[in-house]
FIZAKE-441639 format. One line per field, with one value per residue: residue number from 1; residue in three letters; x, y negated, z negated of N, C-alpha, C in turn. Coordinates in nm, 2 decimals. Example, Ala and Ser with C-alpha at 12.3 -4.5 7.8 and 13.67 -1.06 7.14 Angstrom:
BEGIN
num = (1	2) .
residu = (Ala	Ser) .
n.xx = (1.32	1.28) .
n.yy = (0.57	0.22) .
n.zz = (-0.78	-0.71) .
ca.xx = (1.23	1.37) .
ca.yy = (0.45	0.11) .
ca.zz = (-0.78	-0.71) .
c.xx = (1.32	1.29) .
c.yy = (0.33	0.00) .
c.zz = (-0.78	-0.79) .
END
This chain:
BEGIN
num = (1	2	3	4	5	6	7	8	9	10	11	12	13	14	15	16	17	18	19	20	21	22	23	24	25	26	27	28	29	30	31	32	33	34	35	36	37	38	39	40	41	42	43	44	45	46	47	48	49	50	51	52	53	54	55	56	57	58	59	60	61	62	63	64	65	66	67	68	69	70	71	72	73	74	75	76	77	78	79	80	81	82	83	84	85	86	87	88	89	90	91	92	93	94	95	96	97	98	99	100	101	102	103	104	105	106	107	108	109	110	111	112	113	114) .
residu = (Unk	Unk	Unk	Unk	Unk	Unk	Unk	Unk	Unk	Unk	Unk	Unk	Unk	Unk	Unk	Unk	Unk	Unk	Unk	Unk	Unk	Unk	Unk	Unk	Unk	Unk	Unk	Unk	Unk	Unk	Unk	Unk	Unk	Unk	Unk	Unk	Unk	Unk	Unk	Unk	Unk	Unk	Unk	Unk	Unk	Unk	Unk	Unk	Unk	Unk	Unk	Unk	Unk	Unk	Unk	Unk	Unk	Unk	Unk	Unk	Unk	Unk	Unk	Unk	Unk	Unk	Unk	Unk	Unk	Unk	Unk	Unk	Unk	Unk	Unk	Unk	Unk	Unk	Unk	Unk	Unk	Unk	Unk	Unk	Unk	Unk	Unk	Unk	Unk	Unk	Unk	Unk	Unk	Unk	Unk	Unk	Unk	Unk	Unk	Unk	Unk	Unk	Unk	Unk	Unk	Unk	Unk	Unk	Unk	Unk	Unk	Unk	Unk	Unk) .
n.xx = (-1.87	-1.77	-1.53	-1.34	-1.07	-0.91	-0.99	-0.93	-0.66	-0.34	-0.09	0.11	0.13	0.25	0.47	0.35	0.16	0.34	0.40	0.19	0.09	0.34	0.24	0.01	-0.30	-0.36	-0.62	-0.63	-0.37	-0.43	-0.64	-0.45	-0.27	-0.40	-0.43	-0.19	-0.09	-0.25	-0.17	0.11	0.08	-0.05	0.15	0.39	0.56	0.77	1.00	0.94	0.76	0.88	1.06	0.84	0.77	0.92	0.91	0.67	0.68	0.85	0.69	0.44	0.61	0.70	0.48	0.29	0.04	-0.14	-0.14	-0.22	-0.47	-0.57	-0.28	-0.34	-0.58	-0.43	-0.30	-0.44	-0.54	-0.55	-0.67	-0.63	-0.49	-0.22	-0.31	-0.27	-0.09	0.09	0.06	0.26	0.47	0.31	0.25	0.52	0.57	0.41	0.47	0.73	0.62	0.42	0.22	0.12	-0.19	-0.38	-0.56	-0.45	-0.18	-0.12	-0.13	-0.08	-0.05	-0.05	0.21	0.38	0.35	0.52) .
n.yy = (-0.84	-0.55	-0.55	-0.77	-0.74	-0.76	-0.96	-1.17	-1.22	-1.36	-1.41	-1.56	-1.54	-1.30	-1.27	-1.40	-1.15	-0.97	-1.04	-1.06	-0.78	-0.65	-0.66	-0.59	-0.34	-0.02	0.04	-0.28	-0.29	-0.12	-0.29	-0.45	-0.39	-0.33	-0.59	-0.69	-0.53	-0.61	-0.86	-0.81	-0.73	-0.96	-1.06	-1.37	-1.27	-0.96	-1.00	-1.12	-0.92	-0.69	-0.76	-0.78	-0.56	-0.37	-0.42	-0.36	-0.11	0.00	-0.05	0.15	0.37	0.45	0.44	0.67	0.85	0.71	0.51	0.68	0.74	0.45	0.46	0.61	0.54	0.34	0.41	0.53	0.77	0.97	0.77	0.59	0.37	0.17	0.07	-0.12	-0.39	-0.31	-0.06	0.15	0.13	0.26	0.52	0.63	0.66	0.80	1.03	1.10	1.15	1.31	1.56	1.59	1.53	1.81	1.81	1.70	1.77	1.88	1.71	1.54	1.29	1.16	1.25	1.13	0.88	0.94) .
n.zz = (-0.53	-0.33	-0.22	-0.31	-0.42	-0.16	-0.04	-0.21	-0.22	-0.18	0.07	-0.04	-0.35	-0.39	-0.58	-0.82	-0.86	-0.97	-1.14	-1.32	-1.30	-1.42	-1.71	-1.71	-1.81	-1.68	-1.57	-1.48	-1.35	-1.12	-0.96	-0.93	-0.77	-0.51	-0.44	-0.38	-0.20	0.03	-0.02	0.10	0.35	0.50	0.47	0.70	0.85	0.97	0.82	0.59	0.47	0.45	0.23	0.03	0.05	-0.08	-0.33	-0.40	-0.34	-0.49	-0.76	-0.68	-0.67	-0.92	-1.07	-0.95	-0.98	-1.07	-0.82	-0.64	-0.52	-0.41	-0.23	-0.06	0.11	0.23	0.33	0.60	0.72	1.02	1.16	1.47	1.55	1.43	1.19	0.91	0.88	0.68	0.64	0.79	0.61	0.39	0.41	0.49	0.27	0.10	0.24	0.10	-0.15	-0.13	0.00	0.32	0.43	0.46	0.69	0.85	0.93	1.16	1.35	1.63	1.70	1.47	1.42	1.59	1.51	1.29) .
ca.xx = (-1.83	-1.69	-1.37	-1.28	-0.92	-0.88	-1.05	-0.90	-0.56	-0.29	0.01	0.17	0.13	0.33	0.55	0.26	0.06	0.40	0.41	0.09	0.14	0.42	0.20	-0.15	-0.33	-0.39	-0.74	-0.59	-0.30	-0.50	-0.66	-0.31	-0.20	-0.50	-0.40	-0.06	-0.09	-0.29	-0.11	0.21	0.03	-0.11	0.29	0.36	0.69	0.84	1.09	0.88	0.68	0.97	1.08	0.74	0.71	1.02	0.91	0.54	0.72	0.90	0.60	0.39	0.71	0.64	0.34	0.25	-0.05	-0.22	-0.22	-0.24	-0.59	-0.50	-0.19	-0.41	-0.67	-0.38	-0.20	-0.52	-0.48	-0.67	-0.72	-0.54	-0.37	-0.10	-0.34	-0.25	0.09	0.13	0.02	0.33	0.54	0.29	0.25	0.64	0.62	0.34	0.53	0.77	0.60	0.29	0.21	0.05	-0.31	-0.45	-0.67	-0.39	-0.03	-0.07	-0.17	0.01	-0.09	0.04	0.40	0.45	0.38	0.61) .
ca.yy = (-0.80	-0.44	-0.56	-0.90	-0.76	-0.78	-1.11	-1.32	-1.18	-1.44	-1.34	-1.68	-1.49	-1.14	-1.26	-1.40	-1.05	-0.88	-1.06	-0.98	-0.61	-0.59	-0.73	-0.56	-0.18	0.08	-0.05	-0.39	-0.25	-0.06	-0.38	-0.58	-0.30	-0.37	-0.74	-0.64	-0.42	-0.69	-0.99	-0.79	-0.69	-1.04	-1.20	-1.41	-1.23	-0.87	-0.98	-1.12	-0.78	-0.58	-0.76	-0.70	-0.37	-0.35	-0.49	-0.26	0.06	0.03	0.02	0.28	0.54	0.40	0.48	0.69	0.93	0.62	0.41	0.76	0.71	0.31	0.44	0.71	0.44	0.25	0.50	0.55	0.87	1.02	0.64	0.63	0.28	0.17	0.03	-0.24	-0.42	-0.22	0.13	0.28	0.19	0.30	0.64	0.69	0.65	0.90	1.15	1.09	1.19	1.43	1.63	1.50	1.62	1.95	1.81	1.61	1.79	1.89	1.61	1.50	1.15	1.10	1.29	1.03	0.73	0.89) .
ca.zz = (-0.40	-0.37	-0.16	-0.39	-0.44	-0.07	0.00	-0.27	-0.25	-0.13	0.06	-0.12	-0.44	-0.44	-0.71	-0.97	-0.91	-0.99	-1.29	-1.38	-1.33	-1.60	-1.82	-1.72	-1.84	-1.56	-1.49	-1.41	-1.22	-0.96	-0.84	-0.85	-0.61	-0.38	-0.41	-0.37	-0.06	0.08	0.06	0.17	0.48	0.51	0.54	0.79	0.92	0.90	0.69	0.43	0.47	0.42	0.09	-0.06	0.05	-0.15	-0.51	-0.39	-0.33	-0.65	-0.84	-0.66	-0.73	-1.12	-1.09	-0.83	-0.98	-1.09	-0.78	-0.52	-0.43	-0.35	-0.12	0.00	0.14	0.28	0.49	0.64	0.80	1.11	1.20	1.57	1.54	1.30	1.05	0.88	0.86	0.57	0.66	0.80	0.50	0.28	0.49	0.48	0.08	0.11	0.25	0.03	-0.27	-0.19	0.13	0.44	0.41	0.57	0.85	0.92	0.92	1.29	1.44	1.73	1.70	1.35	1.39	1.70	1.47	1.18) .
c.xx = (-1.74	-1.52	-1.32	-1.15	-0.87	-0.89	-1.01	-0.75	-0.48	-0.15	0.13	0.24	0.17	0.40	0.45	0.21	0.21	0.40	0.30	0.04	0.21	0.37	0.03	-0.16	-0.38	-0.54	-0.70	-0.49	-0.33	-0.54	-0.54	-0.27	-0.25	-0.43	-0.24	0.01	-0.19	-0.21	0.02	0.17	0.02	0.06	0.32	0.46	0.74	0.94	1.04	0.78	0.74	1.02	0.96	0.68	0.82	1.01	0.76	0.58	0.79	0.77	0.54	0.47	0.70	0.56	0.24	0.09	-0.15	-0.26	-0.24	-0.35	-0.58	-0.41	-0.27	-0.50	-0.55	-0.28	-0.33	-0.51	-0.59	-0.67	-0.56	-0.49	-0.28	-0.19	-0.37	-0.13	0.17	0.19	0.14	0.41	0.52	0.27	0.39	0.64	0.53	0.35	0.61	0.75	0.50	0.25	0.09	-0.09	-0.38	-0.47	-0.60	-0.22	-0.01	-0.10	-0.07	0.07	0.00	0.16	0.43	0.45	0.51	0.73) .
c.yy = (-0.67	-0.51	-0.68	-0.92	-0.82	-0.92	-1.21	-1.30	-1.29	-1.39	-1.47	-1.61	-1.34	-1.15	-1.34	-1.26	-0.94	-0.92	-1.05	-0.83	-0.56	-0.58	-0.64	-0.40	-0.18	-0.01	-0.16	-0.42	-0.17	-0.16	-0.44	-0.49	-0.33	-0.47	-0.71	-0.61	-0.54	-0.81	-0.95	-0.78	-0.88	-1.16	-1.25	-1.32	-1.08	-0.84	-0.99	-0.98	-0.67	-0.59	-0.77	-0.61	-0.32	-0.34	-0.36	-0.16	0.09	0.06	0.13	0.41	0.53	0.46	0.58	0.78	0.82	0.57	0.51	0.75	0.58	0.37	0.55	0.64	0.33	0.30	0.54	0.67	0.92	0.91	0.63	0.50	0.31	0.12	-0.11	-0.27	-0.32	-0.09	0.21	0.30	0.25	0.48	0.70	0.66	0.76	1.04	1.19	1.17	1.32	1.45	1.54	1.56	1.71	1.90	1.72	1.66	1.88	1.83	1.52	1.38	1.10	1.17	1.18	0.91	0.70	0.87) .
c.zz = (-0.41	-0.29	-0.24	-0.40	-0.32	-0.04	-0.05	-0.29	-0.16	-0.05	-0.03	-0.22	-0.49	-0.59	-0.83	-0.99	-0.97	-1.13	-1.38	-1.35	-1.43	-1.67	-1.83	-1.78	-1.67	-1.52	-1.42	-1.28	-1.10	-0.91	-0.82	-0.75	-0.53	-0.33	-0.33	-0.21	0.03	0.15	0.13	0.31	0.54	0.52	0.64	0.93	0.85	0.82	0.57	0.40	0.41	0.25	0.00	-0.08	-0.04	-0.33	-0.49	-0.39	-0.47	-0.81	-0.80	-0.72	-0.90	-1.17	-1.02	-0.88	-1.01	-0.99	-0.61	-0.44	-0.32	-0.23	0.00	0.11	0.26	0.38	0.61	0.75	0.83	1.18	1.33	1.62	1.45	1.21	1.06	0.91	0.77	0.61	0.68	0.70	0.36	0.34	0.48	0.34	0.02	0.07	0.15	-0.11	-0.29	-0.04	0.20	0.46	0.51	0.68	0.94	0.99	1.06	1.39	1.52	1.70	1.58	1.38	1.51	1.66	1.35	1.24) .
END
């Protein structure tokens, strides 16, 4: 199944996939990010969202050229909701590190969500 990471990701399980992150190669750590970015989204409460966006943004900035495409995919930009649960704090980690993309950096729509 192309989506698997999504699908079988738990938000239960933030802290086993962190621990198998320390421990994985780059191939393995782009899906735990999926999973990752998943089940934080998938918490039940903005707090618990917030402290796994917390342990998530630390690795991304770790790692950031590795898992860019992944945050790229999850800021979902152009797209004229909020996303996911995720999306805006992966969008403000975005910014953060690498410019807001061309067809995007005068768009109304997004400066009123950042």
């Amino acid at each position: 199944m192309q989506d698997w990471p999504w699908e079988v990701a738990d938000a239960a399980c933030v802290e086993e996939y962190l621990q198998l992150y320390a421990r994985a190669g780059d191939t393995e750590r782009i899906v735990l990010m999926e999973m990752l970015l998943q089940a934080a989204t998938e918490q039940r409460t903005p707090q618990k969202r917030r402290v796994a966006w917390a342990k998530i943004e630390a690795l991304l900035t770790q790692n950031a050229d590795l898992h860019a495409a992944t945050a790229h995919y999850w800021c979902l930009w152009g797209y004229e909701g909020k996303g996911f649960h995720i999306t805006p704090h992966v969008r403000a980690w975005w910014i953060a590190h690498y410019p807001i993309p061309d067809d995007l950096a005068d768009d109304k729509l997004l400066n009123d969500q950042l």
